[in-house]
Structures are given as structure tokens and as C-alpha cells.
Biopython code that builds the backbone (N, CA, C, O; Angstrom):
import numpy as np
from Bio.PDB.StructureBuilder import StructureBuilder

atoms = [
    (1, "UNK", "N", (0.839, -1.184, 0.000)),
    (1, "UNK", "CA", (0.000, 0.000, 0.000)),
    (1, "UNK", "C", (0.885, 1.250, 0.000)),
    (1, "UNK", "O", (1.548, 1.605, 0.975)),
    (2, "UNK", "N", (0.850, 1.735, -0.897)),
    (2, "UNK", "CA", (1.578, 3.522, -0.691)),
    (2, "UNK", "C", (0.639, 4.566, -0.180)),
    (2, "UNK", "O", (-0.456, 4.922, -0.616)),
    (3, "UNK", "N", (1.330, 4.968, 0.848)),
    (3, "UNK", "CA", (1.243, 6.260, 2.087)),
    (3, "UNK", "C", (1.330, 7.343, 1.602)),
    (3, "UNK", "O", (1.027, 8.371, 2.208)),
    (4, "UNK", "N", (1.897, 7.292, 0.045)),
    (4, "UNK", "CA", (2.305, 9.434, -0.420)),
    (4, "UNK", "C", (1.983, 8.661, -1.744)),
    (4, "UNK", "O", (2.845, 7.832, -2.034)),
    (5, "UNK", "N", (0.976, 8.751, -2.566)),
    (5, "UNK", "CA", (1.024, 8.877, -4.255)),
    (5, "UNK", "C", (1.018, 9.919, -4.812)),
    (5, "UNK", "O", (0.198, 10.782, -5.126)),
    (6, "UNK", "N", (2.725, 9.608, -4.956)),
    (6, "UNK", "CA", (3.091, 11.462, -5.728)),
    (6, "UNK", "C", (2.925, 11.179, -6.724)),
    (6, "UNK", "O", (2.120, 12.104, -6.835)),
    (7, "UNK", "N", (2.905, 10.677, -7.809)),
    (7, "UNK", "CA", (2.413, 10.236, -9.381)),
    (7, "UNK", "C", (1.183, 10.553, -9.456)),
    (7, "UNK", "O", (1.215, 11.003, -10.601)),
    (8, "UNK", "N", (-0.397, 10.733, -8.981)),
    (8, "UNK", "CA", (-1.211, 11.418, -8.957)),
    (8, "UNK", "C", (-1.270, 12.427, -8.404)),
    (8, "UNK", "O", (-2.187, 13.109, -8.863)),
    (9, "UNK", "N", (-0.553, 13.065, -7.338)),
    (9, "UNK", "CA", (-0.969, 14.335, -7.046)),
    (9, "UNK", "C", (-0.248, 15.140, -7.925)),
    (9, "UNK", "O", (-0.789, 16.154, -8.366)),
    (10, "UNK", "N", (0.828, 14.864, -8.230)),
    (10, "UNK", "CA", (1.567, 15.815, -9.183)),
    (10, "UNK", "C", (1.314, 15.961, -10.248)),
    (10, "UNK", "O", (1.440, 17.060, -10.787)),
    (11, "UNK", "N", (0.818, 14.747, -10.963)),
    (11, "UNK", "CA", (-0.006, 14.994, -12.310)),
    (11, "UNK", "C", (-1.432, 15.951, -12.147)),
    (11, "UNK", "O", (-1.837, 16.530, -13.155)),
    (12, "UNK", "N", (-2.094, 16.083, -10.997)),
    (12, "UNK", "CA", (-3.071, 16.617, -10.715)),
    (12, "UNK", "C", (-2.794, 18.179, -10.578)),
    (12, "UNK", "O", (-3.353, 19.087, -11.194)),
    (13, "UNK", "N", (-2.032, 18.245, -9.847)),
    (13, "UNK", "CA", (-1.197, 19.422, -9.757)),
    (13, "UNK", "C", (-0.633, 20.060, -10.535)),
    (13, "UNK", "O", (-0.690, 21.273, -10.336)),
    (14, "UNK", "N", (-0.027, 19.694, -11.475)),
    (14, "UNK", "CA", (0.088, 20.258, -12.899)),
    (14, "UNK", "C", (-0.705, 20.743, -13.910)),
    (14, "UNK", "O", (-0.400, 21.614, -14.725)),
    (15, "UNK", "N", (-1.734, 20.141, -13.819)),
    (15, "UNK", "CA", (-2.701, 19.649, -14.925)),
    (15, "UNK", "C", (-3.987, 21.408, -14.222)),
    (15, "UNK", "O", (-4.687, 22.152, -14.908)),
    (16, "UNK", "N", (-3.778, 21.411, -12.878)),
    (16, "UNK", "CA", (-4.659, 22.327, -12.488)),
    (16, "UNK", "C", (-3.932, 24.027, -12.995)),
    (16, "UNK", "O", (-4.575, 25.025, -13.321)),
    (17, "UNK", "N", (-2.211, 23.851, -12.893)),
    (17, "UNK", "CA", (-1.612, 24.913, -13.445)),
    (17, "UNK", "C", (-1.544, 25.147, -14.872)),
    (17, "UNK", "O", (-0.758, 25.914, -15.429)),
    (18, "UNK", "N", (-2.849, 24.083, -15.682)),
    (18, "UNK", "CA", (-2.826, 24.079, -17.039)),
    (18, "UNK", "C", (-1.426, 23.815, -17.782)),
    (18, "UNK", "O", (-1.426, 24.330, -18.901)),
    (19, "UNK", "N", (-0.628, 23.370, -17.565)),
    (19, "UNK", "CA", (0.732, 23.167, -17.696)),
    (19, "UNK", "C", (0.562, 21.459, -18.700)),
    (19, "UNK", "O", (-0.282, 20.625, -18.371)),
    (20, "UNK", "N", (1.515, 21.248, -19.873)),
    (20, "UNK", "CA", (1.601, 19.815, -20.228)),
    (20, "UNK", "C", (2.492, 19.359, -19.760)),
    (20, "UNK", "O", (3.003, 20.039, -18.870)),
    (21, "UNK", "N", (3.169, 17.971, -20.090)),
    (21, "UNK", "CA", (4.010, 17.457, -19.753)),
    (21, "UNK", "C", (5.368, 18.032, -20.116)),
    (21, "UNK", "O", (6.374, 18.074, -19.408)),
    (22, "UNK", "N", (5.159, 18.575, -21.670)),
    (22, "UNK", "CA", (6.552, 19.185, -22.307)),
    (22, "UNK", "C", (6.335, 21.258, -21.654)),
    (22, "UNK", "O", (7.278, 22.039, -21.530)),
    (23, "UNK", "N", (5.696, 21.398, -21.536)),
    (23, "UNK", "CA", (5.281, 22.842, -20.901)),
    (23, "UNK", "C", (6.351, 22.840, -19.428)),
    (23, "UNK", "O", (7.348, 23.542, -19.259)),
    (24, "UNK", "N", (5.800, 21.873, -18.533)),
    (24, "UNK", "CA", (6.160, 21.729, -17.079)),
    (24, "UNK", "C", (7.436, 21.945, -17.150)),
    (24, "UNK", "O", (7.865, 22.550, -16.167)),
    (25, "UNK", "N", (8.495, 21.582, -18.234)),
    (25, "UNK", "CA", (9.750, 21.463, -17.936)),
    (25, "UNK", "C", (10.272, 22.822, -17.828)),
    (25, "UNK", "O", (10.839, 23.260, -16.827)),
    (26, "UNK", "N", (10.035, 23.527, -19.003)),
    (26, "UNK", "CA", (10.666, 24.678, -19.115)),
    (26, "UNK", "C", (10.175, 25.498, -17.632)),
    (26, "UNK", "O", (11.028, 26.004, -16.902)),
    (27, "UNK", "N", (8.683, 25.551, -17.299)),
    (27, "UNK", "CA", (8.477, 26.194, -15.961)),
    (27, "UNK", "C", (9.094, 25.908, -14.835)),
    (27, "UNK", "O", (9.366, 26.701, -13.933)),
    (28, "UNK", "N", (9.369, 24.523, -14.891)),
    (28, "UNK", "CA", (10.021, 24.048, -13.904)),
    (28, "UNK", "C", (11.751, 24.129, -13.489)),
    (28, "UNK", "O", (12.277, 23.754, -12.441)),
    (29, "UNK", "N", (12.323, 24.679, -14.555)),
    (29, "UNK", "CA", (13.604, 24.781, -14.748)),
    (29, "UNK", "C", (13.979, 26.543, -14.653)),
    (29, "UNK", "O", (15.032, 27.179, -14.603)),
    (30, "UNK", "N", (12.478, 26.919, -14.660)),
    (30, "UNK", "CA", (12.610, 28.714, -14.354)),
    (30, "UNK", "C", (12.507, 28.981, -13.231)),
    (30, "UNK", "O", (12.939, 30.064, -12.836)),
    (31, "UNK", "N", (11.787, 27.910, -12.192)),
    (31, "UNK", "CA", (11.287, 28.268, -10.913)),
    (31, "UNK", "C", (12.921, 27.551, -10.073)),
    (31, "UNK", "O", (13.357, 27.991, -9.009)),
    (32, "UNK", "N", (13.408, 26.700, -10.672)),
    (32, "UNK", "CA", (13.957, 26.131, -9.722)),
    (32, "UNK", "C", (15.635, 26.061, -10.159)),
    (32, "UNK", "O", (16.580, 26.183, -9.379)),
    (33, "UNK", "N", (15.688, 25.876, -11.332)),
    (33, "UNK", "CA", (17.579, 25.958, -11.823)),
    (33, "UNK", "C", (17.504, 25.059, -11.879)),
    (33, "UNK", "O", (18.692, 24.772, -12.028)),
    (34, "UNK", "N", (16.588, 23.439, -11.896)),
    (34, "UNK", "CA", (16.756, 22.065, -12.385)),
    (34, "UNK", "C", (16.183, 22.077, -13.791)),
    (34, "UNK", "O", (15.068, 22.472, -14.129)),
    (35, "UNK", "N", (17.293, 21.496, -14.662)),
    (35, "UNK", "CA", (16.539, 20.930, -15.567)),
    (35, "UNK", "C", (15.768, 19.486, -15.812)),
    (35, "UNK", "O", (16.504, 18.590, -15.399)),
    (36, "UNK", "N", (14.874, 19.109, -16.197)),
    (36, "UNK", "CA", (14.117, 18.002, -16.116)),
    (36, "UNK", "C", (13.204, 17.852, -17.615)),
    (36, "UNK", "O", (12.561, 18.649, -18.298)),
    (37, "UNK", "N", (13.519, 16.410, -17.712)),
    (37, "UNK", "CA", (13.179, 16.245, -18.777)),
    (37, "UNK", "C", (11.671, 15.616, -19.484)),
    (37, "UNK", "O", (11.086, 14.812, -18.759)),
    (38, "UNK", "N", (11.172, 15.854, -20.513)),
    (38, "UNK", "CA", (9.467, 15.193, -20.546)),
    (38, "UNK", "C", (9.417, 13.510, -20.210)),
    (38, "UNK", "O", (8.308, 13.003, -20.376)),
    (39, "UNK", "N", (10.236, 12.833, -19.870)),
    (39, "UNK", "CA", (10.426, 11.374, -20.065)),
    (39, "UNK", "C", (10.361, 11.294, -18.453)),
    (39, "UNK", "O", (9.727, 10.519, -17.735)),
    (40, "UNK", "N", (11.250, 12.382, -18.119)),
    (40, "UNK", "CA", (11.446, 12.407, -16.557)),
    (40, "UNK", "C", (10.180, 12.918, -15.918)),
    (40, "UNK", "O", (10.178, 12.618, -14.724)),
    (41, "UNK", "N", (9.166, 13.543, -16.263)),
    (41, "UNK", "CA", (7.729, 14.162, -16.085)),
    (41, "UNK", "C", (6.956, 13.008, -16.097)),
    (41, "UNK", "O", (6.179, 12.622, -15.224)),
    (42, "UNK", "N", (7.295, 12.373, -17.394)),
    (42, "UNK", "CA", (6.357, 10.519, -17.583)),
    (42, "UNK", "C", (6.732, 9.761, -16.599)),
    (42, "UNK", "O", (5.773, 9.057, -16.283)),
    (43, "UNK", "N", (7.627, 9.549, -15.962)),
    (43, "UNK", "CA", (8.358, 8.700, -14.928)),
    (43, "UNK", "C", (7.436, 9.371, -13.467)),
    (43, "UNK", "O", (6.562, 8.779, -12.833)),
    (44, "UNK", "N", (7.693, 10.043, -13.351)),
    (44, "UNK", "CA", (7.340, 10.731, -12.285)),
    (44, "UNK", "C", (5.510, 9.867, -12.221)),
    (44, "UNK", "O", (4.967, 9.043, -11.486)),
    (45, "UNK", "N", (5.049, 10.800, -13.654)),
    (45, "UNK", "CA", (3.265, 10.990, -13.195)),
    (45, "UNK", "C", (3.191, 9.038, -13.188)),
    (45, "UNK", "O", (2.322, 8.381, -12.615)),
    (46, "UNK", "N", (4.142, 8.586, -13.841)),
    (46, "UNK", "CA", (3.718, 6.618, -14.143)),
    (46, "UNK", "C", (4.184, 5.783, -12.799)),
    (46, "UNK", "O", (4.279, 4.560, -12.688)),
    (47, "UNK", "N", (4.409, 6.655, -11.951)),
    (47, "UNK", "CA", (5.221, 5.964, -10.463)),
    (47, "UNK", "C", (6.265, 5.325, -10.751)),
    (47, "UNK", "O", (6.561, 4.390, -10.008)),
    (48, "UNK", "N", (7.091, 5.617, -11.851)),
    (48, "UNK", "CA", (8.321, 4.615, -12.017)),
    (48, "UNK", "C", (9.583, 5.273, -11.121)),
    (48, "UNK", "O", (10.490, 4.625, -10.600)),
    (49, "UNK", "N", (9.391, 6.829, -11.074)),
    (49, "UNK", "CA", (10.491, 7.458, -10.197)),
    (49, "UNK", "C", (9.479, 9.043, -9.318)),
    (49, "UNK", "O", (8.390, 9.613, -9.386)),
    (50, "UNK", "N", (10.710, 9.101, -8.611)),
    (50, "UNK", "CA", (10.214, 10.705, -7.943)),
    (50, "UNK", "C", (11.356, 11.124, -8.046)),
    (50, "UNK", "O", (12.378, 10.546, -8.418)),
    (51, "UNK", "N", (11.091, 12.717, -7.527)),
    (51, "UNK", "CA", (12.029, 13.245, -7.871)),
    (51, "UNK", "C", (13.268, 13.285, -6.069)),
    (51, "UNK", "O", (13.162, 13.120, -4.853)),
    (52, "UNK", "N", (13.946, 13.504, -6.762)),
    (52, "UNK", "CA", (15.010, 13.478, -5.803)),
    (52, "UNK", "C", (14.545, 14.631, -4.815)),
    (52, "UNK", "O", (14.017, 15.569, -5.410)),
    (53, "UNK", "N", (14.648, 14.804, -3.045)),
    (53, "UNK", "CA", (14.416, 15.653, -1.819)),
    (53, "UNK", "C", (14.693, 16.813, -2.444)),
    (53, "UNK", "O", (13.778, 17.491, -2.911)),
    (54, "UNK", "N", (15.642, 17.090, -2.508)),
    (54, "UNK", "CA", (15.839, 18.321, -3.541)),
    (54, "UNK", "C", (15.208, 19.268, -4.180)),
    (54, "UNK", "O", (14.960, 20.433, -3.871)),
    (55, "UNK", "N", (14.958, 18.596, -5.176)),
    (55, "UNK", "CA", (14.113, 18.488, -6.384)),
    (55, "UNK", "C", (12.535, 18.506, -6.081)),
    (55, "UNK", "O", (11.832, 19.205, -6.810)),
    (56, "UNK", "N", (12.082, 17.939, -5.277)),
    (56, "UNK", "CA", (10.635, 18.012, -4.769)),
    (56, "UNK", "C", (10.531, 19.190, -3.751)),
    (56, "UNK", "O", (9.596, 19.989, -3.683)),
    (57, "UNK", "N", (11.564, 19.163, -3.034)),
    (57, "UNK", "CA", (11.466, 20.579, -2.079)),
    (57, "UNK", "C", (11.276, 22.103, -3.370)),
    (57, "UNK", "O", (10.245, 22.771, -3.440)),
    (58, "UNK", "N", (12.121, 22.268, -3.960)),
    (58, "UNK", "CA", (11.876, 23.328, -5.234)),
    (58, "UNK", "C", (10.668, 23.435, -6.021)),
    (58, "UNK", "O", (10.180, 24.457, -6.504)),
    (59, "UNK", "N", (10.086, 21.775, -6.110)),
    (59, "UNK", "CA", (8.862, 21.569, -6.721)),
    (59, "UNK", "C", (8.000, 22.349, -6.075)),
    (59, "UNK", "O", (7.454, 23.199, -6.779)),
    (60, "UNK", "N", (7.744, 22.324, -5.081)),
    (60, "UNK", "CA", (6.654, 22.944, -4.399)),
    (60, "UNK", "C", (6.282, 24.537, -4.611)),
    (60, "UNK", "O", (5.206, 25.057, -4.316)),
    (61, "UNK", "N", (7.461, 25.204, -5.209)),
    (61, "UNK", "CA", (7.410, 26.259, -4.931)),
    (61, "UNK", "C", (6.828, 26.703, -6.466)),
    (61, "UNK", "O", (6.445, 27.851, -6.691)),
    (62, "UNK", "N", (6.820, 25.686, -7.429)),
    (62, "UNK", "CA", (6.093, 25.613, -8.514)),
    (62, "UNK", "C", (4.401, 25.779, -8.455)),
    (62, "UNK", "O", (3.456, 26.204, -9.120)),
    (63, "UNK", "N", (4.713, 25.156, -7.220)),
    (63, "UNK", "CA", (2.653, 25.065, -7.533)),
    (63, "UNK", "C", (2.945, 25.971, -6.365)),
    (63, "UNK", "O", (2.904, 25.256, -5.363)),
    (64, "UNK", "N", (3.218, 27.207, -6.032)),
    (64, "UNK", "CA", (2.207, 28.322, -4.670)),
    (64, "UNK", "C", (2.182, 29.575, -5.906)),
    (64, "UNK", "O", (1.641, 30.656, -5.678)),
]
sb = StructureBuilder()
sb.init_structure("model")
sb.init_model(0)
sb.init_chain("A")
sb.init_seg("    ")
for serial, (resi, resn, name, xyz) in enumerate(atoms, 1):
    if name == "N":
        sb.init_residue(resn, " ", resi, " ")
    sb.init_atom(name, np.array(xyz, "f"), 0.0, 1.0, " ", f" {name:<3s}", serial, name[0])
structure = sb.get_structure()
């Protein structure tokens, strides 16, 4: 059973900032100085990866 499904909230979360998958990157690389890639966006929303502490801490500041 998973306790945090970040693969739906983040796809949800995106999707509410009207943002696509190839969109997210470039925003995401303005808000934060990571670059990230659309494959790496698919990984993410498909539960195959998350993003590194880091990387999710910066995330956040994407969606306020």
C-alpha cells in the first residue's frame, strides 16, 4: 500500500496549473535551476520514479 502517491498528485497538480508534460519542464527549470526532462515528467506521473528531496522541495514552490 503507498502512504504518499506522488504520481497522482503531481499529475493533478500540474494539470490544475494548465501546464503539459513538455510545458512543465521549461516552468520548472525557471522556478527552480533544475533541468528536467518530458520522459522524466512521464516517470514521475507513471510511479516509475520521484524526484530526488531536492528536487521536490523546489517543486513545491512551482505550484504556490
Amino acid at each position: 500500500m503507498k502512504l504518499y502517491s506522488f504520481d497522482k498528485s503531481f499529475k493533478r497538480l500540474r494539470k490544475q496549473k494548465n501546464l503539459t508534460q513538455e510545458s512543465f519542464c521549461p516552468a520548472f527549470e525557471e522556478k527552480t535551476g533544475i533541468s528536467v526532462t518530458v520522459t522524466t515528467v512521464r516517470n514521475w506521473e507513471q510511479g516509475r520514479s520521484i524526484p530526488h528531496l531536492n528536487e521536490d522541495r523546489k517543486s513545491t514552490r512551482l505550484n504556490s
